[in-house]
Every structure is written in structure tokens, then in C-alpha cells.
C-alpha positions in Angstrom: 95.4 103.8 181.2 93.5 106.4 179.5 91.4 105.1 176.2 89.7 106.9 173.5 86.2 106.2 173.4 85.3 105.2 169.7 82.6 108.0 169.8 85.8 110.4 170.9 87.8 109.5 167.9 84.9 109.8 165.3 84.5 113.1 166.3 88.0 113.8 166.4 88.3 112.6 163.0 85.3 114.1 161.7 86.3 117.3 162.9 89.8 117.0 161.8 88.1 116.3 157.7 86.0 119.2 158.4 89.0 121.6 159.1 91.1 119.7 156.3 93.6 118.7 158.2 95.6 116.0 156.2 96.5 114.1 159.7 94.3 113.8 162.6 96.1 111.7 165.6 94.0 109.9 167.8 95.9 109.5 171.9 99.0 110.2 173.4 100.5 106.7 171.3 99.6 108.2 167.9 101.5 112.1 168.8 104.2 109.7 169.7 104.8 107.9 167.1 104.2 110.8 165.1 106.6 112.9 167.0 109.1 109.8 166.5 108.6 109.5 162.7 109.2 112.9 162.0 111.9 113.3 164.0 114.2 110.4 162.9 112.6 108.4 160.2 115.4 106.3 159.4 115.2 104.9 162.9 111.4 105.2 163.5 111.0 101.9 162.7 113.3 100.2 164.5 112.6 102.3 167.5 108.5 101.2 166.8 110.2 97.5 167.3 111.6 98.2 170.1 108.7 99.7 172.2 107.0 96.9 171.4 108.5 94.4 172.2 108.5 96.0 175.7 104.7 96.3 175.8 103.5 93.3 178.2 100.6 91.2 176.3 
């Protein structure tokens, strides 16, 4: 399992204010769940639900 280091994301999201980007996604789960939301809204929720209650604790 691949984690962003804390350092990673700061710079990410310092970088992402600096170019003005109004979103800045941090990993692989955040472009999903982006990619998700803006595909179906209406279900994005329910499918967020779903995942996890798959994720093991």
C-alpha cells in the first residue's frame, strides 16, 4: 500500500494554491472518488458506502 507522506501532500497542496488550482487531490483514493463524484453524483454517495464497507478495519 502506497501512503503519502505528510511532507508529500504539503507540497502538493502548496503547490496546487500557488498555481490556483481550486482542487488539489492528494493519492490514488482522492482521483477516485473524484472521478466517481463527477461522474454519477447521484450515486456517488451510495457507491462511497459501499466501498467502505468492504474496506477491512
Amino acid at each position: 500500500m502506497l501512503i503519502t507522506t505528510a511532507e508529500d501532500a504539503a507540497t502538493a497542496i502548496l503547490d496546487g494554491v500557488a498555481r490556483g488550482r481550486g482542487r488539489v487531490l492528494i493519492g490514488r483514493d482522492a482521483r477516485g472518488a473524484d472521478a466517481i463524484a463527477r461522474l454519477v453524483p447521484a450515486l456517488a454517495p451510495r457507491i462511497g458506502a459501499w466501498l467502505g464497507s468492504r474496506t477491512p478495519s
